[in-house]
TIVEXSE-509426 format. One line per 5 residues: number of its first residue (from 1); their letters; for each residue x, y, z of C-alpha. Coordinates in Angstrom, 2 decimals. Layout:
# residues N
NUM	a	X,Y,Z; ...
***
This chain:
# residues 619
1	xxxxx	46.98,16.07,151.96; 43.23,15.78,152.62; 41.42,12.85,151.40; 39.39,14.82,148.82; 38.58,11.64,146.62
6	xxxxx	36.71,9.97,150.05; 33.14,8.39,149.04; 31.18,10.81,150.98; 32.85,13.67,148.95; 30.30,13.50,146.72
11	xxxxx	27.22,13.20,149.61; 26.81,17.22,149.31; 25.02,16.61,145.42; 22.62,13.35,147.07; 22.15,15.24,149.98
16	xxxxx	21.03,18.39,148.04; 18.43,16.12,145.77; 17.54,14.25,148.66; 16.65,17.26,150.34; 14.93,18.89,147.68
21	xxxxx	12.68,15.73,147.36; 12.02,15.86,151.28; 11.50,19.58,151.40; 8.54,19.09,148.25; 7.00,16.26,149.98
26	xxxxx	6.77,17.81,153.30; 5.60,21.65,151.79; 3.89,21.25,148.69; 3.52,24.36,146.16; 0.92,25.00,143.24
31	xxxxx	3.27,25.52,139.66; 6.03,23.97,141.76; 8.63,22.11,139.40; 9.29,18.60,140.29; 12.81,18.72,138.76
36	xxxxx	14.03,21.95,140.32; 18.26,21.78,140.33; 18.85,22.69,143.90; 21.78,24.73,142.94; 19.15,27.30,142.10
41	xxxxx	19.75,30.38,144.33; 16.01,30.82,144.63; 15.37,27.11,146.75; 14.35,27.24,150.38; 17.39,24.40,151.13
46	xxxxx	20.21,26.42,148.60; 22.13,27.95,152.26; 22.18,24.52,153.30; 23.58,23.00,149.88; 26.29,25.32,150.23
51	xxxxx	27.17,24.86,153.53; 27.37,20.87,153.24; 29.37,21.79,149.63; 31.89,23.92,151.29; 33.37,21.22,154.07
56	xxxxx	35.15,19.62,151.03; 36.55,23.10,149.35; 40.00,23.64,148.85; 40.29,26.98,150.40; 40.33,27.15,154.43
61	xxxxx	38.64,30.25,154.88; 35.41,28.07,153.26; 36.04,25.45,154.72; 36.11,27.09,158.50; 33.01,28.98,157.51
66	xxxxx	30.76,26.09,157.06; 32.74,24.16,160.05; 31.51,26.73,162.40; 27.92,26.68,161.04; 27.70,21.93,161.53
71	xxxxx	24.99,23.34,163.99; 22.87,24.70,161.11; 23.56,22.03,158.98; 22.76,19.11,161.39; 19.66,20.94,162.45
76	xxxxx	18.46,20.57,158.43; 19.80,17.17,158.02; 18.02,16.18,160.90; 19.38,13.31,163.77; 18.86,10.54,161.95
81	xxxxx	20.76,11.68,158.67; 23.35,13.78,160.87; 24.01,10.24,162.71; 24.40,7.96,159.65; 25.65,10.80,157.30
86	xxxxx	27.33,13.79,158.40; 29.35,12.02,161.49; 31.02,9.62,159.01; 31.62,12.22,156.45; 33.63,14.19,159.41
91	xxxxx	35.60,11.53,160.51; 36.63,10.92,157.46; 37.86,14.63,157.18; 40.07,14.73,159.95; 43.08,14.80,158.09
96	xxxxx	43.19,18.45,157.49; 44.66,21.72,158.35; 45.28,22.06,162.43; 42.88,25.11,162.01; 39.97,23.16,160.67
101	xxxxx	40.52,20.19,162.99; 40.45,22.77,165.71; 37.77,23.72,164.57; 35.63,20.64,164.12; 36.95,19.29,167.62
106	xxxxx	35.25,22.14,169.10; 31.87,22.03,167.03; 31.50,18.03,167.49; 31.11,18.86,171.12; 27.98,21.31,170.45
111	xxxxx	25.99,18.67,168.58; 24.65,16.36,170.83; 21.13,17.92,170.36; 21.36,17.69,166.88; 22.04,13.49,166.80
116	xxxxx	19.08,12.75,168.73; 19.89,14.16,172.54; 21.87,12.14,175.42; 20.75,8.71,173.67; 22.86,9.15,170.64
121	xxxxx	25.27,11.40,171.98; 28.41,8.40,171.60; 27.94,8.75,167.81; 30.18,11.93,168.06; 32.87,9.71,169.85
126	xxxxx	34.91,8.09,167.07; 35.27,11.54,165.05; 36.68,13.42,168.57; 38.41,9.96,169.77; 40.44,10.92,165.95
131	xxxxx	41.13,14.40,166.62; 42.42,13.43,170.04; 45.53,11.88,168.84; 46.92,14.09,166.24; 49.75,15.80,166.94
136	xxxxx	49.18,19.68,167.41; 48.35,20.09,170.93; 45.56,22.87,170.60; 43.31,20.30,168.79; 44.31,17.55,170.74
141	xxxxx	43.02,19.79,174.14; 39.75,21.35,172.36; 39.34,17.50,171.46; 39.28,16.25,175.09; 37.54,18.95,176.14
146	xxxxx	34.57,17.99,173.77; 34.53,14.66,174.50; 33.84,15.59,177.97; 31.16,17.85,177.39; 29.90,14.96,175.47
151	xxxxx	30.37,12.26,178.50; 29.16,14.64,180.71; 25.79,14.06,179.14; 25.85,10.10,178.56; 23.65,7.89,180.80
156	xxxxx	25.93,5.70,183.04; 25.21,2.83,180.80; 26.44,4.54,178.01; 29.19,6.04,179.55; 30.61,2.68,180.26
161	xxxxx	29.76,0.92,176.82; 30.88,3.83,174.94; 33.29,5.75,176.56; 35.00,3.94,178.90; 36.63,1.98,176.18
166	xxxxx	37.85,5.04,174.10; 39.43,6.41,177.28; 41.07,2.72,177.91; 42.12,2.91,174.26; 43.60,5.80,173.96
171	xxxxx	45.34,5.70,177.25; 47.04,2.31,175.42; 47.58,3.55,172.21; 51.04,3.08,170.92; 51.46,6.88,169.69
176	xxxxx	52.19,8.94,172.79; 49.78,11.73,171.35; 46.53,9.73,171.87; 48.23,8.73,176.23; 48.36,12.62,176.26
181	xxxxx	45.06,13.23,175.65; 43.79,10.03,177.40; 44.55,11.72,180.99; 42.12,14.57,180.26; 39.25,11.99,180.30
186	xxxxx	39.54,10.20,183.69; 37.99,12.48,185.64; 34.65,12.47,183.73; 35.12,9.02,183.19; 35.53,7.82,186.91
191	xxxxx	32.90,9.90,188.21; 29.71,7.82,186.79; 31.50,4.08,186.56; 30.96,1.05,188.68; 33.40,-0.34,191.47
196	xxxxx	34.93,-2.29,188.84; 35.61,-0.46,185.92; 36.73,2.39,188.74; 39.83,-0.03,189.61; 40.47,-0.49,185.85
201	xxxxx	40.77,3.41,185.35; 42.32,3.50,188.59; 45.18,1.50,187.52; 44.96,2.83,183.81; 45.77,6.42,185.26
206	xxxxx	48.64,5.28,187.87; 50.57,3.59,184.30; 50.03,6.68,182.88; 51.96,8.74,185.50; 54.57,6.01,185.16
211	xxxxx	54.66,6.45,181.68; 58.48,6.48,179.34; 57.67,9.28,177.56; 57.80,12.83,179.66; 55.03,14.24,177.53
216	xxxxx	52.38,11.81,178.91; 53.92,11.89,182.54; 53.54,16.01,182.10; 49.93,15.72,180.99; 49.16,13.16,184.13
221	xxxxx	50.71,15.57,186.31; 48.64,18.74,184.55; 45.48,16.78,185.44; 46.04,15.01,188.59; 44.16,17.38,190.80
226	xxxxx	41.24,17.24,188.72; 41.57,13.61,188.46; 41.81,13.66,192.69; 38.87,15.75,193.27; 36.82,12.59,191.78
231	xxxxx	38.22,9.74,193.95; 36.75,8.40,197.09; 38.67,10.26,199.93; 40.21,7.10,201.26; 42.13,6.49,198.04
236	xxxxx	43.19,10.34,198.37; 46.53,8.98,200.53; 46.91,5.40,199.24; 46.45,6.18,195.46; 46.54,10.07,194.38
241	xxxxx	49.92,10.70,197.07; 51.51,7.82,196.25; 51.30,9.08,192.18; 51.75,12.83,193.52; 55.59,12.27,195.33
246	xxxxx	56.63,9.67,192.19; 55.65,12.77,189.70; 57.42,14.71,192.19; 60.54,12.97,192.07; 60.30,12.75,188.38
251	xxxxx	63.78,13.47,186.67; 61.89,15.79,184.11; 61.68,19.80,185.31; 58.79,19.83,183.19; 56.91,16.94,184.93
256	xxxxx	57.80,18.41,188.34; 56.76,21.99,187.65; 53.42,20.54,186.41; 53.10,18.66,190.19; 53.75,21.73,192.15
261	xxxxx	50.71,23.06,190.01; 48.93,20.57,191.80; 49.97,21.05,195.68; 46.33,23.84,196.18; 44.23,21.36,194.56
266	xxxxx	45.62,18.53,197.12; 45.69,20.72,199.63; 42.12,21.74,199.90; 41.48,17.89,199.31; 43.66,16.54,202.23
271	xxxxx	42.29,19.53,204.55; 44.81,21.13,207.19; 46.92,17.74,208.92; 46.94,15.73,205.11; 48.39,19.05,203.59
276	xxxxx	51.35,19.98,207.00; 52.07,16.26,206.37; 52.44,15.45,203.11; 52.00,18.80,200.96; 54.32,21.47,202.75
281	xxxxx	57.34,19.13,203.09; 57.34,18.87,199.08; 56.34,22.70,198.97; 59.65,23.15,200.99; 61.72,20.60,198.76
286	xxxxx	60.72,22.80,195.88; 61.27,26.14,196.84; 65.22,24.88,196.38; 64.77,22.89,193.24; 67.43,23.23,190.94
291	xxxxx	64.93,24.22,188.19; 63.50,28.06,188.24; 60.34,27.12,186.91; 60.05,24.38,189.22; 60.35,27.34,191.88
296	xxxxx	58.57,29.74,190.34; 55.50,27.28,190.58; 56.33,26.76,194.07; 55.47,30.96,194.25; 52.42,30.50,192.33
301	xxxxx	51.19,28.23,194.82; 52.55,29.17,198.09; 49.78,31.26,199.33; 47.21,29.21,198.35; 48.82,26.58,200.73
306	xxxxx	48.91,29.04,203.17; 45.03,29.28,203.26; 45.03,25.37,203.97; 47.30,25.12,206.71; 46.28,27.81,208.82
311	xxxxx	48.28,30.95,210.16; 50.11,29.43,213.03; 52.26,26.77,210.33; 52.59,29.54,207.84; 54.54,31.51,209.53
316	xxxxx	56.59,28.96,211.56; 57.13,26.55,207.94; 56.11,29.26,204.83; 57.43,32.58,205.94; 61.09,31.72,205.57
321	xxxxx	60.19,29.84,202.26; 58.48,32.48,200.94; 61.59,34.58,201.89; 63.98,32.38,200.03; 61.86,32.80,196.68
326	xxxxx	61.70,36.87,197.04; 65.50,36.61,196.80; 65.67,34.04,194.22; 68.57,34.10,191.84; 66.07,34.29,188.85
331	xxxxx	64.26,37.34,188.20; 60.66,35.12,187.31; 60.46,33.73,190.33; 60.88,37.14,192.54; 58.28,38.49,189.99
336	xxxxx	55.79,35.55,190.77; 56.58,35.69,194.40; 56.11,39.51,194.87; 53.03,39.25,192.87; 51.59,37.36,195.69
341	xxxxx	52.71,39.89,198.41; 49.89,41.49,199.53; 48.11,38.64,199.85; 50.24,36.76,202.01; 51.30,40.04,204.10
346	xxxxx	47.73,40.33,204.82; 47.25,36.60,205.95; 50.66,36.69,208.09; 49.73,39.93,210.24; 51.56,43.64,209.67
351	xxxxx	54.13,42.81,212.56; 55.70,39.58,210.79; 55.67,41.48,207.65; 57.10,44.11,209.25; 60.39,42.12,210.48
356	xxxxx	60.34,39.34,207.63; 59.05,40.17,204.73; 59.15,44.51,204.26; 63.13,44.54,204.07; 63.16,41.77,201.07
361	xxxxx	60.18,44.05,199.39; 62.69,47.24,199.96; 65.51,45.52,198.49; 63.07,44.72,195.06; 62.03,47.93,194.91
366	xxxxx	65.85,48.39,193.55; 65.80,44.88,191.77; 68.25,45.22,188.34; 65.20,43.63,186.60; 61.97,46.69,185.46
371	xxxxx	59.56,43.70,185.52; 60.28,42.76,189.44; 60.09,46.40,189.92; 56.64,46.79,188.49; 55.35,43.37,190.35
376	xxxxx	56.47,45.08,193.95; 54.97,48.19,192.39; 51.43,46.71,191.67; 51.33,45.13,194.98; 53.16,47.51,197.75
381	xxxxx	49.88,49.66,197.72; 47.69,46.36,198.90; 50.54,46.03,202.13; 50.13,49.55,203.33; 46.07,48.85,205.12
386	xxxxx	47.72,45.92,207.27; 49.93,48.59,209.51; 47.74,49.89,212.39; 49.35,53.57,212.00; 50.57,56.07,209.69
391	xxxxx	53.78,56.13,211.18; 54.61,52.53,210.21; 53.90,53.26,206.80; 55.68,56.83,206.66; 58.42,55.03,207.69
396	xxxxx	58.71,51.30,205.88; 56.40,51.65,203.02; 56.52,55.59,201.58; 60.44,55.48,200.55; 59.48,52.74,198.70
401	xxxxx	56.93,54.48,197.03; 58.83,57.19,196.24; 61.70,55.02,195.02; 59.40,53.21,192.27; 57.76,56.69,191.77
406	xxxxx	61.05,57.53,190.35; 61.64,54.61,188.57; 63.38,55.41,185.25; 59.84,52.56,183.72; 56.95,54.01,182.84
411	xxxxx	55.54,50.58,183.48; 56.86,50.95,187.41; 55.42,54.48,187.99; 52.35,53.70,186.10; 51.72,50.56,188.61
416	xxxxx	52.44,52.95,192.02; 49.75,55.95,190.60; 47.11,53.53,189.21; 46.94,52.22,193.11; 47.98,55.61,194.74
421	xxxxx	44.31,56.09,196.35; 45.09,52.94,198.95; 48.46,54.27,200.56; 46.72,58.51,200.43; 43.79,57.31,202.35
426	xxxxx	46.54,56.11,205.79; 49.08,58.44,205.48; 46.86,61.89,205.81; 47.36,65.37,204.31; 50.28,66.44,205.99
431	xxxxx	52.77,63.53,204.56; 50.44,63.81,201.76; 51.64,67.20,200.53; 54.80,66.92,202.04; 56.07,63.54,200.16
436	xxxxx	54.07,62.17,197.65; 52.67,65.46,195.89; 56.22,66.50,194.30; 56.56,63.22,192.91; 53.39,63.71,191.80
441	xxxxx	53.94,67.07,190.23; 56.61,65.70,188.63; 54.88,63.31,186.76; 52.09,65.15,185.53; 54.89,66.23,182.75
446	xxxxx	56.23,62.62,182.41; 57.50,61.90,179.01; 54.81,58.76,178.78; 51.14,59.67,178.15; 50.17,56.92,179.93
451	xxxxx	51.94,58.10,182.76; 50.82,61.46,182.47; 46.72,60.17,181.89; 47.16,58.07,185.10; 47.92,61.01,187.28
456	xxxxx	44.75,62.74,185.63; 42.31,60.08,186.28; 43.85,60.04,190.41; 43.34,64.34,190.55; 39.49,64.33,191.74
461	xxxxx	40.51,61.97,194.74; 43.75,63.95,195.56; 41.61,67.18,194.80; 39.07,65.78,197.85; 41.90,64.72,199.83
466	xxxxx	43.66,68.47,199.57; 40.58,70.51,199.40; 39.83,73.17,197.40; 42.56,75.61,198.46; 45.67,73.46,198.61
471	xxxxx	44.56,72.21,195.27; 44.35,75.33,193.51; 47.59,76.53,195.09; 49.74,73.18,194.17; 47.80,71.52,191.63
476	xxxxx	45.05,73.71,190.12; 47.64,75.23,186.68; 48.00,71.46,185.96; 44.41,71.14,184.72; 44.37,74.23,182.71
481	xxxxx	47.95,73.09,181.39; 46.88,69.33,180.34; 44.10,71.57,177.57; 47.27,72.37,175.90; 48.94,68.65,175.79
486	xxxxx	50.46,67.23,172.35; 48.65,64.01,172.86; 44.76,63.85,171.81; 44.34,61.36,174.82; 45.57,63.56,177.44
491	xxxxx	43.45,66.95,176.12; 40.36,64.68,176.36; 40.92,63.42,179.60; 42.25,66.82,180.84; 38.60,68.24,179.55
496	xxxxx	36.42,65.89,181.35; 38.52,66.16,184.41; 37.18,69.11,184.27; 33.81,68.54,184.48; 35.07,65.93,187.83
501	xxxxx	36.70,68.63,189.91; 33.42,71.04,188.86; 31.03,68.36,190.38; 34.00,68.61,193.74; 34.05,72.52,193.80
506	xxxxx	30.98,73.73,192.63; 29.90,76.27,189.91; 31.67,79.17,191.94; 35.43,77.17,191.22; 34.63,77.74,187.43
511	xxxxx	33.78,81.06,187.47; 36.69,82.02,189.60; 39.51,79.60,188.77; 38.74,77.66,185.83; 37.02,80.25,183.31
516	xxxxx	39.83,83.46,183.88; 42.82,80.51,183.45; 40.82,79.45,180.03; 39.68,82.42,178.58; 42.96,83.33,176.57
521	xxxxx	43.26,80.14,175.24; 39.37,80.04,173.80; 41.13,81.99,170.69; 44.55,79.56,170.32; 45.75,79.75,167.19
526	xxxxx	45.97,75.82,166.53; 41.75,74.44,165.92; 42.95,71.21,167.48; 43.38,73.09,171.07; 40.62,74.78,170.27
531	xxxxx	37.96,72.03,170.06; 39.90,70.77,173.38; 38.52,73.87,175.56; 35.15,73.93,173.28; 34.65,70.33,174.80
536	xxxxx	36.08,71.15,178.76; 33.56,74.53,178.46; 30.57,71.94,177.17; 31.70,69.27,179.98; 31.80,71.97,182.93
541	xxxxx	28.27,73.19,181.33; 26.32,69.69,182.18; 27.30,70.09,186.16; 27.52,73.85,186.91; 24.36,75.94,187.79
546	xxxxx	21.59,77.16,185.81; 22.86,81.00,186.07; 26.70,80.18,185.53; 25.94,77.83,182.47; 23.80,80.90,181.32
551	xxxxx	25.90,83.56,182.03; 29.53,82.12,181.76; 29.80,79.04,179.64; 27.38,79.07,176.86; 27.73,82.98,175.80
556	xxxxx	31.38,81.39,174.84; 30.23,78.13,173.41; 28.26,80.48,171.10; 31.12,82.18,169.52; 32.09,79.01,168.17
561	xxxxx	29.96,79.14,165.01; 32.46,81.99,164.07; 35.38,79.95,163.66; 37.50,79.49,160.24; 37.65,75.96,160.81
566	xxxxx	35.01,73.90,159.76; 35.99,71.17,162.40; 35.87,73.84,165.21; 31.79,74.55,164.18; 30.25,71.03,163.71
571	xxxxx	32.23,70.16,167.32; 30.57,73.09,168.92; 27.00,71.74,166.81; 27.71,68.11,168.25; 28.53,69.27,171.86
576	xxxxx	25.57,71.81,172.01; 23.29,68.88,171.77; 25.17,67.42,174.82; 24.43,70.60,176.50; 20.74,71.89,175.31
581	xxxxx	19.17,69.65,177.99; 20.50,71.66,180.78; 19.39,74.86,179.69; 16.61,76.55,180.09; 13.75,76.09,177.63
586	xxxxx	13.54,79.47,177.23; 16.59,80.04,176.58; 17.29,77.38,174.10; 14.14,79.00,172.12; 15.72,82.52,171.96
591	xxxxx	19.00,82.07,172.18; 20.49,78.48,171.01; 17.81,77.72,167.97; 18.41,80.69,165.87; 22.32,79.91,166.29
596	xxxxx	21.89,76.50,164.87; 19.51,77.78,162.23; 22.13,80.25,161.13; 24.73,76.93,160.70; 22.27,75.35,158.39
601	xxxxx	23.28,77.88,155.66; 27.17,77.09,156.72; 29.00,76.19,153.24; 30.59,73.01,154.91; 27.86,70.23,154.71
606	xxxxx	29.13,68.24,157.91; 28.20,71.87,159.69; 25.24,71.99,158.30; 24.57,67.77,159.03; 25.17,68.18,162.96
611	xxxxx	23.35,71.58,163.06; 20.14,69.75,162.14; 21.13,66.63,164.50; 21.44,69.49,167.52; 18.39,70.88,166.62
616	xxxx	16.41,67.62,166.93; 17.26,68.00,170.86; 15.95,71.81,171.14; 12.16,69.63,170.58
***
């Protein structure tokens, strides 16, 4: 329970007089009463009051509201009051909910202007130094990450009277929580210390690596490459390696995994010859570890290596590791390693791909698992630019785009169309039309909207690929068809696509292939499909020409205010404004006003509410 009967429990009430007394002092008032109860509503300082009241309430949902708001109250308590007042009334309330605490760990880190700048800054120590060893792990890391932002902003001086020894106290602390947290701080900490107290952290962090319990080994190992970047470059092999292989060989798959994590950090430390001799061998090791997520880091981190070392070792030391882990036993290790695909096809060259790394990528394409499938499906679009010619690709690449095109996942066929424009742009209109638009036809009725509004959104590129001809011939129904869709989603979309292919064609497509296909479906019998060619006819109207806008689309937006459905005539009101700026002036006088006048008197008041908004626009 929280320690509601604490002394400063009751500093809300003093602090409310005292500030009452301070405020009248510093901003005097004629008729002003000198015994005014500052729980009165009406008092400049009440907010405040309440604020510093409700960090001791029993509900959470107060007490996380004036938590988030310390700022505020610091500010009116001022530095020297926040210092000697608030700070030791929050320390003494961290033994509270993990929410709070989370919290408070994350506020004491934004108040170092309010305690009087840099100089005072180590007041907030002992309060986050508190929070740091509790046992939830989300306000144990928001702690550490405060304290931090709070060293960051200590003098040297300071930093080494103040914080030095909370690091070298919590990295001692009996309690494993508060060794957890203490290998968070070394980095800031060894940054700004002198040669001495440099070896003492030094030798601090190396027992904490070497630590009995995993947990702290795991958290040594999570921030070892930040810890590296901050050491002199000659302690890089004698200090940070030597702590690296010893995690390494830990017995823990947790601690190991968490080492891996650290080989591209290293890496780009040690530069090419540290990394081929002391990074890849362990990179190697790993790939085989007994432990999937010990290999599935290994993915993660393989191409990043591969920047490091250079082409020439990637392929003669990587390529067959990299291999290895596309055919691991474990489906979530081929998922992170074909997630990195395209980027390490593109750094290897399209010939080694080619003969290494293509026939593993066809043999996912099949995987048993949907979520390997999709990976290889996100990233087999990215590996198509590195062949020199379409032939490669027609050959290697499209059957496995038409495989996962086919894939029984909407997740898998969603992934190949949402990157479709990459692969259309090398293979040219012939093995366009010839292999890729059936499967596209075919999907334009997938079961899955998603599916179905990811074909819509690639039409205007395959309608510029195709041309205006093939499209109409193959493709053009589809857009007239998608008006008529059971899902709200799709008829939008399907509308504005519209208004895409219009800005393609030109006015002379709508009149000719759009407007003859839509005009027996202006009077459908359900008002929802209705309102969907109301808003394709207003969408065309904004990119088509002055003479087909007047002469084909708005003489049918008109006939709109007609409709039995209320719905069907304030859409029409709302789209006309959309559409009034594109006609002409003369027109909108003669024509469009006296139509929107006539909805004023319509006996449905939202009618007659957007008739007026429209007509605001005819001005």
């Amino acid at each position: 329970s929280r320690h509601k009967g604490a002394p400063i429990g009751r500093v809300p009430r003093c602090a409310v007089e005292r500030e009452r007394k301070a405020f009248s002092a510093a901003h005097p008032r004629e008729h002003r009463q000198e015994e005014t109860n500052m729980t009165d509503p009406s008092d400049d300082l009440y907010p405040i009051a309440v604020l510093i009241d409700e960090l001791k309430n029993d509900d959470i949902v107060i007490r996380l509201n004036s938590l988030r708001r310390l700022g505020i109250i610091a500010k009116a308590l001022g530095p020297e009051r926040t210092r000697e007042e608030l700070i030791p009334f929050l320390q003494e309330s961290t033994d509270d909910e993990d929410e709070a605490l989370q919290v408070l760990a994350e506020e004491l880190g934004n108040l170092v202007p309010y305690v009087g700048g840099p100089d005072f800054a180590f007041h907030l120590l002992p309060p986050l130094e508190s929070l740091a060893t509790v046992e939830e792990t989300v306000v144990r890391d928001k702690a550490v990450e405060s304290l931090n932002k709070v060293a960051e902003q200590l003098t040297p001086g300071l930093l080494e009277l103040h914080y030095i020894p909370v690091v070298n106290t919590l990295a001692k602390t009996e309690w494993f929580t508060a060794r957890v947290s203490a290998c968070g701080l070394f980095a800031v900490a060894y940054d700004r210390s002198s040669e001495d107290v440099k070896q003492e952290l030094r030798a601090g962090y190396n027992a904490l690596c070497k630590d009995e319990t995993p947990m702290v080994r795991r958290s040594a190992a999570q921030h070892l490459g930040k810890y590296a970047e901050k050491l002199e470059k000659n302690l890089l092999v004698t200090d940070v390696i030597a702590m690296f292989a010893e995690l390494c060989d830990d017995d823990q798959d947790s601690v190991r995994l968490l080492a891996v994590g650290s080989c591209s950090a290293l890496a780009k430390l040690l530069g090419k010859e540290g990394s081929i001799s002391k990074i890849l061998p362990t990179v190697q090791k790993f790939a085989v570890d007994k432990s999937w997520r010990v290999r599935y880091m290994v993915a993660q981190q393989v191409y990043e290596l591969c920047e490091v070392i250079g082409q020439e070792v990637t392929i003669a030391e990587l390529v067959p590791v990299y291999v290895k882990l596309l055919r691991d036993n474990e489906a979530e290790v081929r998922v992170a390693a074909a997630g990195k695909a395209g980027d390490f096809c593109s750094f290897v060259g399209g010939s080694l791909t080619l003969k290494e790394i293509l026939p593993s990528l066809t043999e996912l394409s099949n995987d048993t698992s949907q979520h390997v499938r999709a990976a290889i499906a996100t990233v087999v679009m990215a590996i198509s630019p590195i062949f020199d010619d379409a032939n490669t690709v027609e050959v290697n690449v499209l059957p496995i785009i038409l495989t996962l095109l086919r894939d029984e996942y909407p997740d898998v066929r969603l992934n190949i169309i949402s990157n479709l424009e990459s692969v259309s742009k090398i293979i040219g209109i012939q093995l366009l039309q010839k292999n890729l638009l059936p499967a596209i036809v075919a999907l334009a009725e997938d079961r899955h909207w998603r599916v179905r509004l990811a074909i819509i959104n690639y039409f205007p590129l395959l309608a510029r690929q195709l041309g205006i001809f093939s499209f109409n011939d193959i493709l053009g129904k589809l857009c007239i068809q998608w008006l008529e869709d059971g899902v709200s989603t799709i008829r939008h979309a399907a509308a504005h696509n519209l208004k895409n292919l219009a800005e393609d064609f030109g006015s002379d497509w709508v009149q000719e292939f759009v407007f003859p296909k839509m005009m027996d479906k202006i009077a459908h019998p359900h008002y929802l499909f209705r309102m969907t060619i109301l808003e394709a006819v207003a969408a065309m109207a904004t990119v088509v020409s002055s003479d087909i806008l007047t002469t084909v689309l708005l003489p049918e937006m008109l006939k709109f205010n007609k409709d039995k459905v209320p719905n069907v005539r304030f859409h029409a009101c709302k789209l006309m404004k959309t559409v009034i700026p594109h006609v002409d002036p003369s027109i909108v006088e003669s024509t469009i006003k006296p139509w929107l006048s006539d909805l004023q008197e319509d006996d449905d008041h939202d009618v007659r509410f957007y008739s007026r908004d429209a007509l605001t626009a005819c001005h």
